[in-house]
DSSP file (Angstrom, degrees, kcal/mol; ACC not computed):
  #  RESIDUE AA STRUCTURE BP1 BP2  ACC     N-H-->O    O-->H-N    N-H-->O    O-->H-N    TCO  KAPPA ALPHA  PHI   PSI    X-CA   Y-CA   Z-CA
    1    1 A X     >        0   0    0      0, 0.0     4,-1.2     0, 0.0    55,-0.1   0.000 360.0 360.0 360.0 -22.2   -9.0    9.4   -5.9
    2    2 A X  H  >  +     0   0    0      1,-0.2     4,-0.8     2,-0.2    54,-0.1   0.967 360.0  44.2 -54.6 -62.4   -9.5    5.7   -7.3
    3    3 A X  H  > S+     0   0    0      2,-0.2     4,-2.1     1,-0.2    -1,-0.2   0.696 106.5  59.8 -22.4 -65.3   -7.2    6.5  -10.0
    4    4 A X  H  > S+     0   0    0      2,-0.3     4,-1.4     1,-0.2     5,-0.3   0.919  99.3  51.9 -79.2 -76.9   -4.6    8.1   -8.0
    5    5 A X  H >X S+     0   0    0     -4,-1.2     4,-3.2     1,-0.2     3,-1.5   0.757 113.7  47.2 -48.6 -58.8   -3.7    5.0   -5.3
    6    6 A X  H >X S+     0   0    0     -4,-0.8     4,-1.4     1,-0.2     3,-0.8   0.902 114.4  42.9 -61.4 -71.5   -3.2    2.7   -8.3
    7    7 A X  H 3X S+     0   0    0     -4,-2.1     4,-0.5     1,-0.3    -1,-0.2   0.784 114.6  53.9 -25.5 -30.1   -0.8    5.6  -10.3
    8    8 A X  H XX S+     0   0    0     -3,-1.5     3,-1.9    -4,-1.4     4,-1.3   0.972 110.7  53.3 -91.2 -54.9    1.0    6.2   -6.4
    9    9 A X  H << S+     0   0    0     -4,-3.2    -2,-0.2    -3,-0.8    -1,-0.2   0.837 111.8  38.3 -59.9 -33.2    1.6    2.2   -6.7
   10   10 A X  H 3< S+     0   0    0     -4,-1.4    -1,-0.3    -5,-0.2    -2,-0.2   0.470 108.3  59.2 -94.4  11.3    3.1    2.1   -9.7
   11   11 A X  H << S+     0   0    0     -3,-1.9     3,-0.5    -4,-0.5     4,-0.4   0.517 108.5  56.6 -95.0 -25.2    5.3    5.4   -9.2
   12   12 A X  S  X S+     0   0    0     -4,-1.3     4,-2.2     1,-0.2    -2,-0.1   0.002  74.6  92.6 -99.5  20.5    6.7    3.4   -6.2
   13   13 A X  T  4 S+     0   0    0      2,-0.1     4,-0.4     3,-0.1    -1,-0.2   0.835  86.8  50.0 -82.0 -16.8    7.8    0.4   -8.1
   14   14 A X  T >> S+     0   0    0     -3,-0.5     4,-3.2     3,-0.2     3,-2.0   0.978 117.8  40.7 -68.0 -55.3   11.5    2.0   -8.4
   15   15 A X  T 34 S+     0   0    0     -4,-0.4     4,-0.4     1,-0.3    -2,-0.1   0.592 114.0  48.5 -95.8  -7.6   11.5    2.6   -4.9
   16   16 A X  T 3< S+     0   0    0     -4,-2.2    -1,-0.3     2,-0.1    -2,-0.2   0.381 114.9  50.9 -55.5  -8.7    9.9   -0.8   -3.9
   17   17 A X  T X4 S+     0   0    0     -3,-2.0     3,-0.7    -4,-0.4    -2,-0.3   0.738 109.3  48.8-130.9 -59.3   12.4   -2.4   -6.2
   18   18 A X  T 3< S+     0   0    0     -4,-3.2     4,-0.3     1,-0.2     3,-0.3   0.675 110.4  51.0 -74.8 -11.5   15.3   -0.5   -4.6
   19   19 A X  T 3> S+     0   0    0     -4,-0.4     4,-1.1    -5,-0.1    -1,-0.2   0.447  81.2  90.7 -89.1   9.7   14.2   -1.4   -0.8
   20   20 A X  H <> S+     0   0    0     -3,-0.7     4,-1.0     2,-0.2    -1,-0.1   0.693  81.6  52.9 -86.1   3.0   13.9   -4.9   -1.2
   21   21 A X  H  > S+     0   0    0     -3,-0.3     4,-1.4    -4,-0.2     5,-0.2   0.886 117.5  40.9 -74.1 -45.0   17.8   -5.8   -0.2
   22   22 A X  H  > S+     0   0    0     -4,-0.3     4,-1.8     2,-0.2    -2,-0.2   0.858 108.6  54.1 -83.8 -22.1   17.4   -4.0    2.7
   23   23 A X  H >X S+     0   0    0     -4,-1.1     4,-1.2     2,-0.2     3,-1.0   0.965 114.0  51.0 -74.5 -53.5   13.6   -5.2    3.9
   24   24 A X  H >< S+     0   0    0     -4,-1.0     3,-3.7     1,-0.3    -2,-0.2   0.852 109.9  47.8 -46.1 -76.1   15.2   -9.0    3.5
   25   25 A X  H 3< S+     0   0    0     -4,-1.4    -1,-0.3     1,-0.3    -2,-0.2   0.710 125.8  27.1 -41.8 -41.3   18.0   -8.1    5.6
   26   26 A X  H << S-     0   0    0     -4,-1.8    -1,-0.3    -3,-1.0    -2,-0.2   0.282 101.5-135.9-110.6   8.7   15.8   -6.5    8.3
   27   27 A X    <<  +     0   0    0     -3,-3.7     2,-0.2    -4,-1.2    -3,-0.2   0.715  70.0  67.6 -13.5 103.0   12.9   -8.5    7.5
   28   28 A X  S    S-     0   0    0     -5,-0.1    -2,-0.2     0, 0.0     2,-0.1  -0.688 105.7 -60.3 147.3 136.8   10.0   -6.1    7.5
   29   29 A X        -     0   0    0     -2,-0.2    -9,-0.1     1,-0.1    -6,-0.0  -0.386  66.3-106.1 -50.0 114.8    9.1   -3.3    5.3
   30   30 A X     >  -     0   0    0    -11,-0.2     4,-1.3     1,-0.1    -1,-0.1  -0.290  35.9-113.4 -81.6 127.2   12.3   -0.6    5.5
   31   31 A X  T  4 S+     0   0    0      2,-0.2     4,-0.2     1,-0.2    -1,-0.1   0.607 113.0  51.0 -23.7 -31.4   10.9    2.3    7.6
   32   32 A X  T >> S+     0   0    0      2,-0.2     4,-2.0     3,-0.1     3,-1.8   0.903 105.1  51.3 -87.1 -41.1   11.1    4.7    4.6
   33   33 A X  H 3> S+     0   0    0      1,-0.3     4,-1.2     2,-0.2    -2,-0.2   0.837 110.7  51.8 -79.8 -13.9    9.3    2.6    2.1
   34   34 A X  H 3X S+     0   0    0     -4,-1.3     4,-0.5     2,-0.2    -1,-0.3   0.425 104.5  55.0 -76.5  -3.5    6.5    2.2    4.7
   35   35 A X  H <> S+     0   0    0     -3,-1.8     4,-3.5    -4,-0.2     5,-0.3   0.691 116.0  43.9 -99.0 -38.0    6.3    6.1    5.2
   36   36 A X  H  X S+     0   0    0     -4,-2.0     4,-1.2     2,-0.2    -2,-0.2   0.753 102.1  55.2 -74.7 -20.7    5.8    6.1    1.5
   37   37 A X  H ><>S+     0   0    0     -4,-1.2     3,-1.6     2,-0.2     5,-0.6   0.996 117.0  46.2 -68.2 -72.1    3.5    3.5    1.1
   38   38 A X  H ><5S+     0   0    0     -4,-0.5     3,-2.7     1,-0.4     5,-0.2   0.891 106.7  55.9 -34.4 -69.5    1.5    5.8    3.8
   39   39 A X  H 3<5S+     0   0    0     -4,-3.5    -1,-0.4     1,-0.3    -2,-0.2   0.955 104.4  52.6 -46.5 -45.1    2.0    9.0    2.2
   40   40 A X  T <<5S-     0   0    0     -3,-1.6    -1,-0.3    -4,-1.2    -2,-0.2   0.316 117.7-109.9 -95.9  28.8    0.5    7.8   -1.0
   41   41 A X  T < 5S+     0   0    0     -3,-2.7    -3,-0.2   -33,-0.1    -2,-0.1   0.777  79.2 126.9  78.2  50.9   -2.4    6.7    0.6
   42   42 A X      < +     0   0    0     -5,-0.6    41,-0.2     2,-0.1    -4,-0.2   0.279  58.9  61.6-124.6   2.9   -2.0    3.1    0.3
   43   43 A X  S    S+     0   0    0     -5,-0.2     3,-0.1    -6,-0.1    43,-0.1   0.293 106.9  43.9-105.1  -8.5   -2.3    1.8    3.9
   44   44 A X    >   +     0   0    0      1,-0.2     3,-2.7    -6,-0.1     2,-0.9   0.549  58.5 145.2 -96.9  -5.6   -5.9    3.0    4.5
   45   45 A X  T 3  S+     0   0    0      1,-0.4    11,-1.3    -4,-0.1    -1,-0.2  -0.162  78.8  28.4-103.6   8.6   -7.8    2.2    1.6
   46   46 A X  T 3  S+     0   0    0     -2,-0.9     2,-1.1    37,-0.2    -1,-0.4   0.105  73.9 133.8 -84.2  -1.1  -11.1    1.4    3.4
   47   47 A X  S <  S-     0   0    0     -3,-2.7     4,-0.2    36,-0.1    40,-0.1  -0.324  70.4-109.2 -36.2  81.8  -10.5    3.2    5.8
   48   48 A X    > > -     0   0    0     -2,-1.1     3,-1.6    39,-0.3     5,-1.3   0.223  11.4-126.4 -49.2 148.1  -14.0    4.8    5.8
   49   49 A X  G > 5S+     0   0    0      1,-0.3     3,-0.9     3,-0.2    -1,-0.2   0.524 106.8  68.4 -89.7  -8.9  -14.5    8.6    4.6
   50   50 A X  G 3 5S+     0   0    0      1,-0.2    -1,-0.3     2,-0.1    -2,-0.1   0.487 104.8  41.5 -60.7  -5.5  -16.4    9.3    8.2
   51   51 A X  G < 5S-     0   0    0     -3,-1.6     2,-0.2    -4,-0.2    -1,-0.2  -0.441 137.3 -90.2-139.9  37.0  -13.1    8.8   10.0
   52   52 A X  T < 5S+     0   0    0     -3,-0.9    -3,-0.2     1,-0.1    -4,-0.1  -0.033  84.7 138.0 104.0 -26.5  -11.3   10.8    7.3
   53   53 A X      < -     0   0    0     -5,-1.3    -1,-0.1    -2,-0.2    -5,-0.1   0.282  62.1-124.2 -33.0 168.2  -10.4    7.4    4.7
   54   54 A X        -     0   0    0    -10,-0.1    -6,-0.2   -13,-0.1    -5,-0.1   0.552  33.4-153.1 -81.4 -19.3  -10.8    7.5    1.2
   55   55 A X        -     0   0    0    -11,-0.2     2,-0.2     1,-0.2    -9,-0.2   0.892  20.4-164.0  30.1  74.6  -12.9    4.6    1.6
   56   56 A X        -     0   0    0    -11,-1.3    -1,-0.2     1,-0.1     5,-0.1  -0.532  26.0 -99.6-102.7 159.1  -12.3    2.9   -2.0
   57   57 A X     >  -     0   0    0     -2,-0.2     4,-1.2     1,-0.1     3,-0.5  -0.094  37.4-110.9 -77.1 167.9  -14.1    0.4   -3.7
   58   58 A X  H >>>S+     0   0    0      1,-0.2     3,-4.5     2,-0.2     4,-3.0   0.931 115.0  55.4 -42.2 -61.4  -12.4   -3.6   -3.5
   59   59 A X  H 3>5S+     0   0    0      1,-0.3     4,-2.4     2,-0.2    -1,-0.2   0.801 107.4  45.9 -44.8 -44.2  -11.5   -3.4   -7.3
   60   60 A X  H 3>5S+     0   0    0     -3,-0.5     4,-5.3     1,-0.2    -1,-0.3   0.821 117.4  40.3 -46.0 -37.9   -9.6   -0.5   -7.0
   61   61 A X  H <X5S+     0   0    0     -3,-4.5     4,-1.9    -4,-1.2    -1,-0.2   0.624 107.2  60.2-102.6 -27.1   -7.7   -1.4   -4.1
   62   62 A X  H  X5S+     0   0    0     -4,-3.0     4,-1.2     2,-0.1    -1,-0.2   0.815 107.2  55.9 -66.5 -38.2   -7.1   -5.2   -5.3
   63   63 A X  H  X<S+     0   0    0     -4,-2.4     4,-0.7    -5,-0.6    -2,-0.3   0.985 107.8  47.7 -76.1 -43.8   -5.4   -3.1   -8.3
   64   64 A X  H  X S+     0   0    0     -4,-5.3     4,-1.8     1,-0.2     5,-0.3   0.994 114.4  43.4 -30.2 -70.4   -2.9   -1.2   -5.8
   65   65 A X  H  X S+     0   0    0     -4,-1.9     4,-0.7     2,-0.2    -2,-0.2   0.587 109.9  50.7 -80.6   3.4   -2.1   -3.6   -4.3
   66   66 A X  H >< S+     0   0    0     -4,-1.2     3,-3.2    -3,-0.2     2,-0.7   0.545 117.2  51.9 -86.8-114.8   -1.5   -6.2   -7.7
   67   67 A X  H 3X S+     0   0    0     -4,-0.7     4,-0.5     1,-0.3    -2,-0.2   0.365 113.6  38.1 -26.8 -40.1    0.7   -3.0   -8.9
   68   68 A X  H >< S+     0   0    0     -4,-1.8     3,-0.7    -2,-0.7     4,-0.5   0.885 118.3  55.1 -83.3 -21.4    2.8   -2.9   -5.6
   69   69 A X  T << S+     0   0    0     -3,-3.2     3,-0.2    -4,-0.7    -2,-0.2   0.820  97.3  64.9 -55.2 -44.0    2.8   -6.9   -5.6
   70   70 A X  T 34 S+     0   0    0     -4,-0.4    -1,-0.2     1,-0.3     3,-0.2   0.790 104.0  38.8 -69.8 -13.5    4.1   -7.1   -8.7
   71   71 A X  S << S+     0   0    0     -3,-0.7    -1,-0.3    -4,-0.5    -2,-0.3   0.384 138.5   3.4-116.1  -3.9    7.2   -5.7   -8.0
   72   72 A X     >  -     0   0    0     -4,-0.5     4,-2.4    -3,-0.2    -1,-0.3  -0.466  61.5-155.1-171.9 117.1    7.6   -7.5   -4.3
   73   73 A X  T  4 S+     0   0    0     -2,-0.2    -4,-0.1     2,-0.2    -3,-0.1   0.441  89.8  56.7 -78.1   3.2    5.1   -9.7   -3.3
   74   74 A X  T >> S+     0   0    0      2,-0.1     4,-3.3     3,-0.1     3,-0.6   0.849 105.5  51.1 -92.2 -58.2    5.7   -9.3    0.4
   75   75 A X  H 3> S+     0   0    0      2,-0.2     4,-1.6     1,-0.2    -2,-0.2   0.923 111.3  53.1 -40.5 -42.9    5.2   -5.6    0.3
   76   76 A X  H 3X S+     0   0    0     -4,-2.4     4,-1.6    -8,-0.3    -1,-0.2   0.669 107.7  42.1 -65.5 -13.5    2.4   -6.3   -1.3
   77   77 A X  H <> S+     0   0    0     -3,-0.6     4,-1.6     2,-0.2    -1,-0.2   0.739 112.7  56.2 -99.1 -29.7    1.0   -8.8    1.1
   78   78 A X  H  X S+     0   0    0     -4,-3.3     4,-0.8     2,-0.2    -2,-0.2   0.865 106.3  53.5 -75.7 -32.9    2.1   -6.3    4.0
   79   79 A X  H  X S+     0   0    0     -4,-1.6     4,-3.2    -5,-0.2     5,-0.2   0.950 104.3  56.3 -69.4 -47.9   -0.2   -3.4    2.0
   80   80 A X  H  X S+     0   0    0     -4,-1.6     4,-1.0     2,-0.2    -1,-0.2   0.965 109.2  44.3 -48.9 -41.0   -3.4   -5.7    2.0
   81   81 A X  H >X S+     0   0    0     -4,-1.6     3,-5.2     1,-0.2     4,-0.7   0.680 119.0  44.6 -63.9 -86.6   -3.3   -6.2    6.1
   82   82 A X  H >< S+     0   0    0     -4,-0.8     3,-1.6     1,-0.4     4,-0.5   0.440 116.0  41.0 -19.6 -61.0   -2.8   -2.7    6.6
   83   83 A X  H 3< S+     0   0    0     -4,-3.2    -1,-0.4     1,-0.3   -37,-0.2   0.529 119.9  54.7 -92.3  -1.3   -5.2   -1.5    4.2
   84   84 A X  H X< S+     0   0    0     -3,-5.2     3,-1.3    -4,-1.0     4,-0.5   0.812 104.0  48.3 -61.6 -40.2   -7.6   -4.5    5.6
   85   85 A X  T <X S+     0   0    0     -3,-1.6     4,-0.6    -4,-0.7    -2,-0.2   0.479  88.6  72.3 -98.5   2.5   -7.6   -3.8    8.6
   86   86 A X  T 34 S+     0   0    0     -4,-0.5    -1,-0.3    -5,-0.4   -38,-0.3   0.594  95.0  78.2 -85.5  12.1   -8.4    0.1    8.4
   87   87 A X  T X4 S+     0   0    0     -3,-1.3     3,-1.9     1,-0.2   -39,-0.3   0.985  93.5  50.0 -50.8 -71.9  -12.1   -1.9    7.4
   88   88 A X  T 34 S+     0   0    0     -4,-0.5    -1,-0.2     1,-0.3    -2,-0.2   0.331  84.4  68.4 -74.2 -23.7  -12.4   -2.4   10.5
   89   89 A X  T 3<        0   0    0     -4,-0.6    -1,-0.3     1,-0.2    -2,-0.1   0.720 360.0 360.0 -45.2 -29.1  -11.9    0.9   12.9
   90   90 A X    <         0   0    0     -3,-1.9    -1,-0.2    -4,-0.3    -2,-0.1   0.465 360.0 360.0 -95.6 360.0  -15.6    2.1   11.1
């Protein structure tokens, strides 16, 4: 599973890289590329495995989100709250 969120970040660099005209325009993360970000399990990431999470360790999850950063550093800063804040529900 470790593996997998960083591979799912960087398989969504096209399509981070093709919403960022539209996320400026609407400023905020285009509804689709935030269902995908989700889907590839990349808004939860501590989300603890007693309330269903993957609950992965920091390094891993600092390296998603460097992979989705690198290609828009605002998505990328919008994946850290998310995936921060699912700390906190456990």
């Amino acid at each position: 599973m470790a593996d997998d969120v960083v591979a799912a970040a960087i398989n969504l660099g096209p399509s981070i890289q093709a919403a960022r005209e539209e996320g400026e325009k609407i400023r905020r993360v285009p509804p689709a590329l935030a269902e995908a970000l989700a889907a590839a399990g990349l808004l939860q990431m501590y989300l603890p495995r007693s309330m269903g999470g993957p609950e992965l360790p920091p390094l891993t999850v600092f390296r998603a989100i460097e992979e989705v950063s690198k290609v828009d550093g605002s998505v990328g800063w919008c994946t850290m709250i998310a995936t921060a804040v699912s700390l906190f529900p456990g």
